[in-house]
VOBA-1610 file (N, C-alpha, C; in pm, whole numbers, padded with zeros to 5 digits, always signed):
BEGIN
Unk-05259-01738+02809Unk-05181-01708+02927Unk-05033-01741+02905Unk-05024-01879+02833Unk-04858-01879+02849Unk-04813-01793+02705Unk-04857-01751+02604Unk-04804-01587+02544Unk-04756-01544+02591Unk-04859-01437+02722Unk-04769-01349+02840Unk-04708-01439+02860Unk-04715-01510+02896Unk-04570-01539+03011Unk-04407-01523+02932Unk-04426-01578+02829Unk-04317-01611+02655Unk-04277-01482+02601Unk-04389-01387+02614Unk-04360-01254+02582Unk-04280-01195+02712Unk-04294-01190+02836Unk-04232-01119+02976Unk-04102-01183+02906Unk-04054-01315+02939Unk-03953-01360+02938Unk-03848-01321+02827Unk-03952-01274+02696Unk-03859-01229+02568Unk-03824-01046+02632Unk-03898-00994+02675Unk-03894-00845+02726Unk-03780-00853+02815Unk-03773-00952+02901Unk-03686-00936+03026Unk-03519-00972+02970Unk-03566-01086+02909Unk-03392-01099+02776Unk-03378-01027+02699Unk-03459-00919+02634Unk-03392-00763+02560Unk-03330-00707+02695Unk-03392-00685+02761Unk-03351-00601+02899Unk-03177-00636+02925Unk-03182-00732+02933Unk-03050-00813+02950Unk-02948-00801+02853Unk-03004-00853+02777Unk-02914-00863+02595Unk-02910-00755+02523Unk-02945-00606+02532Unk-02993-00442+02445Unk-02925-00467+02308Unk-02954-00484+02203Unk-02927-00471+02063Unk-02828-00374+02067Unk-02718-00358+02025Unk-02626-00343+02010Unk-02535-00280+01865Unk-02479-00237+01798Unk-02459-00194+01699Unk-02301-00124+01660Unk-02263-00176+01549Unk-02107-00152+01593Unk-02107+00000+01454Unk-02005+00066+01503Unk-02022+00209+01430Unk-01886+00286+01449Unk-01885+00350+01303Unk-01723+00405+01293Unk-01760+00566+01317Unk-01663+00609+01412Unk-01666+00778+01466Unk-01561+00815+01393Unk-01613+00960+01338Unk-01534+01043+01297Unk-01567+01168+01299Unk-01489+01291+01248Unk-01491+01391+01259Unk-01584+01462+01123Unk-01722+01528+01111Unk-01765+01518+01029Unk-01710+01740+01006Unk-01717+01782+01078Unk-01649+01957+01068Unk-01590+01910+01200Unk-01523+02054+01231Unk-01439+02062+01316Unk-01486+02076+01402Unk-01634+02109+01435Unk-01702+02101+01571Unk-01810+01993+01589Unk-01827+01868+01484Unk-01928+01797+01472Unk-01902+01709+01437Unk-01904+01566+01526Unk-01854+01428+01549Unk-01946+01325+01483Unk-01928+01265+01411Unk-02066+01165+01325Unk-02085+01010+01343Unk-02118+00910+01339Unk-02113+00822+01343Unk-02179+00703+01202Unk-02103+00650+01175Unk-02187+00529+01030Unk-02189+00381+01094Unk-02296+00302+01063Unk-02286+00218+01137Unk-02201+00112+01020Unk-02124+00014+01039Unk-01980-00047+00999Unk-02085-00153+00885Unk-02215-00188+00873Unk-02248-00288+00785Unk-02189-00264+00713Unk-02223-00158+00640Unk-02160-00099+00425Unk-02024-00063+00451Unk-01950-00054+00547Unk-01791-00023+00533Unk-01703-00106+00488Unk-01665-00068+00401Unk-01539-00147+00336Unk-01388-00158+00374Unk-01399-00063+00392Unk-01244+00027+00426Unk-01228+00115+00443Unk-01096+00161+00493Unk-01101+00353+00546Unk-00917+00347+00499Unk-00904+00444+00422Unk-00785+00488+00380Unk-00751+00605+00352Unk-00597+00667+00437Unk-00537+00745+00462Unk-00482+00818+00298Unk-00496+00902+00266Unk-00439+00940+00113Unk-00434+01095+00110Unk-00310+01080+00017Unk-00282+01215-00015Unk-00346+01243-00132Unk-00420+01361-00144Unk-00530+01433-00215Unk-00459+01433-00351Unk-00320+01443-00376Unk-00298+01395-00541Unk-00339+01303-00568Unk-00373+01223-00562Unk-00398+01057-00570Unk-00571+01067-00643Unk-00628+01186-00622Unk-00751+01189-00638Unk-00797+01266-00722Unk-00807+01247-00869Unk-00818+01291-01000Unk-00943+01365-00990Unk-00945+01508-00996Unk-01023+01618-01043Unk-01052+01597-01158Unk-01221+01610-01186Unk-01285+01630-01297Unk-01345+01759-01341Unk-01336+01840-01406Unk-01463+01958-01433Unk-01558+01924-01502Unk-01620+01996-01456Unk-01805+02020-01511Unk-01883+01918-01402Unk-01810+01891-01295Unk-01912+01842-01187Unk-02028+01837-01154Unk-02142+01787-01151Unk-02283+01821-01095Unk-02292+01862-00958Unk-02208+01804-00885Unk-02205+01880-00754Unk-02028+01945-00690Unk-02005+02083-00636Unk-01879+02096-00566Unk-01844+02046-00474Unk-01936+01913-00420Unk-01911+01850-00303Unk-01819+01678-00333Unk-01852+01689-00498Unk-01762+01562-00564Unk-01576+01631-00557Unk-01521+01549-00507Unk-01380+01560-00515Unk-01332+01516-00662Unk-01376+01416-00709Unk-01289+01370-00845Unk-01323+01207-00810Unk-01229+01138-00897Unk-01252+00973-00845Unk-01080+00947-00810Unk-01108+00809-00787Unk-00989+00786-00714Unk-00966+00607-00727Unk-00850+00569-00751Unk-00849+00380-00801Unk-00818+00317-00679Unk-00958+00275-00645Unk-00908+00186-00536Unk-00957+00017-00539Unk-00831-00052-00528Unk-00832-00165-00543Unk-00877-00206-00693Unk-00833-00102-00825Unk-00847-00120-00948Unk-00952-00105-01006Unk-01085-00038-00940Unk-01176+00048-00909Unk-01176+00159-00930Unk-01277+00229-01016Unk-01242+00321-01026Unk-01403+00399-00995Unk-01330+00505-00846Unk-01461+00582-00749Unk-01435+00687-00756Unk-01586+00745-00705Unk-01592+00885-00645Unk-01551+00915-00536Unk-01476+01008-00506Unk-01504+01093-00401Unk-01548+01174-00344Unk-01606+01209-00256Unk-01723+01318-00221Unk-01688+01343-00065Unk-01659+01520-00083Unk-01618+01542-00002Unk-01766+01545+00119Unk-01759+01513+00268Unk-01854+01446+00278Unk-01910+01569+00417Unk-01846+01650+00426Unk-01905+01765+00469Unk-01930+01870+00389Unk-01903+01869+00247Unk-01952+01938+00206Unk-02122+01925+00135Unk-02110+01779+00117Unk-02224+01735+00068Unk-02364+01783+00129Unk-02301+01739+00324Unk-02391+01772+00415Unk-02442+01959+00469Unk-02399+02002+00396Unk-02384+02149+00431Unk-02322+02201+00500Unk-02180+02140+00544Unk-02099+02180+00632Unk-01959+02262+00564Unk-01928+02286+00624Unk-01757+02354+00573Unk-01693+02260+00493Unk-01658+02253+00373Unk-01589+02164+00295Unk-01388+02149+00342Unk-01385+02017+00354Unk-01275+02014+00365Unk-01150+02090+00420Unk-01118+02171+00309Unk-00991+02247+00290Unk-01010+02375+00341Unk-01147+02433+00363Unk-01160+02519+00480Unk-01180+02514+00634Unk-01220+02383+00633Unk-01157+02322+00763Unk-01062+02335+00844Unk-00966+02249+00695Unk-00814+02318+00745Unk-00721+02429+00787Unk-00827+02517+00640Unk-00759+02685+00698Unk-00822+02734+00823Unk-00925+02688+00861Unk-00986+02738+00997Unk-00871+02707+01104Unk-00819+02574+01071Unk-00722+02538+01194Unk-00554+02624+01163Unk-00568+02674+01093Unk-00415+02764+01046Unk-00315+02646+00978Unk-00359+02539+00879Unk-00272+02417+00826Unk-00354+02434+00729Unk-00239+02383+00594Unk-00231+02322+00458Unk-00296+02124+00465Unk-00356+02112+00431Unk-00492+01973+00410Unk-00382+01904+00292Unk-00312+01839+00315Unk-00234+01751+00201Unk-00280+01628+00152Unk-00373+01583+00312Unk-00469+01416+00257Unk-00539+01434+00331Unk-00633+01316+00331Unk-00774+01300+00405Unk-00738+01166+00453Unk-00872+01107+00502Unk-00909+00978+00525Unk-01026+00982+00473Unk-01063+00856+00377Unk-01143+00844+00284Unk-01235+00674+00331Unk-01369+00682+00364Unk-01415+00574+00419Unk-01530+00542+00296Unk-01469+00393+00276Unk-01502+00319+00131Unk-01661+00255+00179Unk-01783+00284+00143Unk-01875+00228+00175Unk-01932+00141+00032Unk-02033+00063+00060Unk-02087-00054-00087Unk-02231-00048-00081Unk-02315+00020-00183Unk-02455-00014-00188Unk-02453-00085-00293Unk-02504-00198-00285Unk-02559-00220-00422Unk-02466-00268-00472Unk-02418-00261-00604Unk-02344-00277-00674Unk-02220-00160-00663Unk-02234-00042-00631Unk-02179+00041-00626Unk-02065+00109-00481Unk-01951+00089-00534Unk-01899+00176-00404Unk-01857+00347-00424Unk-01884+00400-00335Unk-01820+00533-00330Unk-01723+00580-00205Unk-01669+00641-00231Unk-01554+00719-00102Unk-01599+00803-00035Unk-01617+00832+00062Unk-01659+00984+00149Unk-01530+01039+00200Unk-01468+01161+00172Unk-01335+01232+00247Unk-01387+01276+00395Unk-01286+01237+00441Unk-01328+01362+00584Unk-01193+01347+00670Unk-01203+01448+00726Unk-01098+01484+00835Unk-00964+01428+00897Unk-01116+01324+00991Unk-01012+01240+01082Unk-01120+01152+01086Unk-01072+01003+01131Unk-01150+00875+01149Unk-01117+00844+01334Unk-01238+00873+01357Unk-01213+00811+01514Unk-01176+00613+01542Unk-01273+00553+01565Unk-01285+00461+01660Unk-01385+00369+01609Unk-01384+00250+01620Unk-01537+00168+01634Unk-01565+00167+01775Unk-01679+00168+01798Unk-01799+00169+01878Unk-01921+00084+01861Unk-01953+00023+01980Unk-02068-00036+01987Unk-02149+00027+02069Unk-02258+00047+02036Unk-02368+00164+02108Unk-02490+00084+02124Unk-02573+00081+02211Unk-02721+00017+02201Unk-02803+00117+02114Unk-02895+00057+02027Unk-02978+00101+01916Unk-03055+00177+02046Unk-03091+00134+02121Unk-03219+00239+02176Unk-03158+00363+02213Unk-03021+00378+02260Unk-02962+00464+02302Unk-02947+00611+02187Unk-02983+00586+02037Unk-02994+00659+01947Unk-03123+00784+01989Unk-03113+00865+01972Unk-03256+00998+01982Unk-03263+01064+01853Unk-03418+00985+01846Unk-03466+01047+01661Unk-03533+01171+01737Unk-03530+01267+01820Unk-03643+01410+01808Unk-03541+01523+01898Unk-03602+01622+01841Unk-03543+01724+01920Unk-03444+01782+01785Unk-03390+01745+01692Unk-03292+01760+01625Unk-03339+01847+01516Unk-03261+01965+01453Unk-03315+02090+01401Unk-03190+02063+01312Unk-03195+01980+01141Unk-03118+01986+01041Unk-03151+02092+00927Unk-03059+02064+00833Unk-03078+02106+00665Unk-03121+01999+00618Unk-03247+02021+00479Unk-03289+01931+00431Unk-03197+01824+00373Unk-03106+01824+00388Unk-02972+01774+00328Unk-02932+01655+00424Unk-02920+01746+00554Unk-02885+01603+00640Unk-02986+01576+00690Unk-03149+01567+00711Unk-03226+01541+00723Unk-03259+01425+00640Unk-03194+01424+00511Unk-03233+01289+00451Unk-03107+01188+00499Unk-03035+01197+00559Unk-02878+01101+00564Unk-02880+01096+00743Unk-02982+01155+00823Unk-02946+01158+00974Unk-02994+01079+01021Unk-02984+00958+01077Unk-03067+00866+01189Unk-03101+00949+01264Unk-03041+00969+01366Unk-03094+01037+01496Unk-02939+01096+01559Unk-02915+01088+01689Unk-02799+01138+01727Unk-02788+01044+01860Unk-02638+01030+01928Unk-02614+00966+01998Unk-02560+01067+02128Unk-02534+01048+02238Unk-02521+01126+02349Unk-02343+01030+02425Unk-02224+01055+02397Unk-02141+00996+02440Unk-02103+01001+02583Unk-02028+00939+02635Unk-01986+00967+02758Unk-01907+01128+02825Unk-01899+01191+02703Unk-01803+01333+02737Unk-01943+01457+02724Unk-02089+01394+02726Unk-02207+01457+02664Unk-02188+01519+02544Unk-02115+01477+02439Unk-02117+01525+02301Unk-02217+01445+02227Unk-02302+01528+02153Unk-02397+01442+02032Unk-02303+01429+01959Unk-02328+01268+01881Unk-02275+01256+01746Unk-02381+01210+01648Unk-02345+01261+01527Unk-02471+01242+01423Unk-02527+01104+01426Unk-02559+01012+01407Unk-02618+00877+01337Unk-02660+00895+01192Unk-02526+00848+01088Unk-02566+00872+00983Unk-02644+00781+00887Unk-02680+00763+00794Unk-02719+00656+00722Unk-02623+00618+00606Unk-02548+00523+00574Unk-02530+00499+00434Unk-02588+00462+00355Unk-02696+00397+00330Unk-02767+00437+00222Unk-02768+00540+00146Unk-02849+00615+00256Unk-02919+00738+00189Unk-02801+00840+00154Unk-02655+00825+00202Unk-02524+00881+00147Unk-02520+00845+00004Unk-02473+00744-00019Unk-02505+00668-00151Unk-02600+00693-00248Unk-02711+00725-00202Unk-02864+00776-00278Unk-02834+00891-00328Unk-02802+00983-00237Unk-02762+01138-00259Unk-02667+01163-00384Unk-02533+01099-00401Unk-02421+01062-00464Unk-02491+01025-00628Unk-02600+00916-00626Unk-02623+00880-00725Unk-02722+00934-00807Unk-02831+01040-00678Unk-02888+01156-00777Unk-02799+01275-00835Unk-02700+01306-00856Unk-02567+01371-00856Unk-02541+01337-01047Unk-02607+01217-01054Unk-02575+01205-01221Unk-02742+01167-01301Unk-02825+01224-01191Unk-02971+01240-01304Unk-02968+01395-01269Unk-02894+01455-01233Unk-02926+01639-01301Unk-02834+01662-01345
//
């Protein structure tokens, strides 16, 4: 009997307290808003696309080149293109502008960091975890492996719930084919 009771009281303090989760918004295409949650974030930096050394013979067209950060030397991956979205620089021409830099958000698995390019960098946000919706959602097998679920904002826009991990995962099968 006193379980229940220990258990109500833990139910009724989630109720109270909702898990919580802090998360960086950004612009993942020009019509599709994403969210990463801030554990693996390192940093987010503003750069002009010279700065970011092109390689050929790429395994994927969604790798930008690498780029030295903090004497480091990373990938970049352009990070809508990865996802099957409009890459970058057609983005830009969609909007009638020349793409001179990005914002590049530095994430850490492991031992390893990589860069993701994209657009524009919104905001941190704290969102309640339950507030996330894993169903209903119709992806590419692509972002199907990198999508939490989606979030519902105050303006009723979904934004993705992405995973970094599985960003990172993707990136690092990129050099076993």
């Amino acid at each position: 009997m006193a379980s229940q009771t220990i258990g109500s009281q833990q139910a009724a303090k989630s109720k109270l307290n909702p898990v919580t989760e802090q998360f960086l918004t950004f612009s993942l295409a020009n019509d599709q808003q994403a969210l990463l949650p801030t554990t693996q974030l390192l940093e987010i930096v503003q750069i002009d696309l010279t700065q970011i050394t092109a390689i050929s013979g790429l395994p994927s067209p969604s790798v930008m080149g690498i780029y030295n950060w903090r004497g480091e030397i990373v990938w970049v991956i352009d990070l809508a293109s990865m996802l099957g979205c409009k890459p970058l620089y057609a983005q830009a021409l969609d909007l009638g502008r020349f793409q001179d830099n990005c914002s590049v958000i530095f994430l850490r698995s492991l031992n390893s960091v990589i860069g993701f390019a994209v657009s524009q960098v919104g905001q941190l946000i704290r969102i309640n975890s339950s507030a996330i919706e894993t169903s209903g959602l119709t992806l590419s097998p692509v972002m199907a492996q990198v999508c939490q679920g989606s979030w519902l904002n105050s303006r009723d826009e979904s934004l993705l719930v992405l995973d970094g991990n599985a960003l990172i995962e993707i990136v690092h099968s990129y050099s076993s084919t």
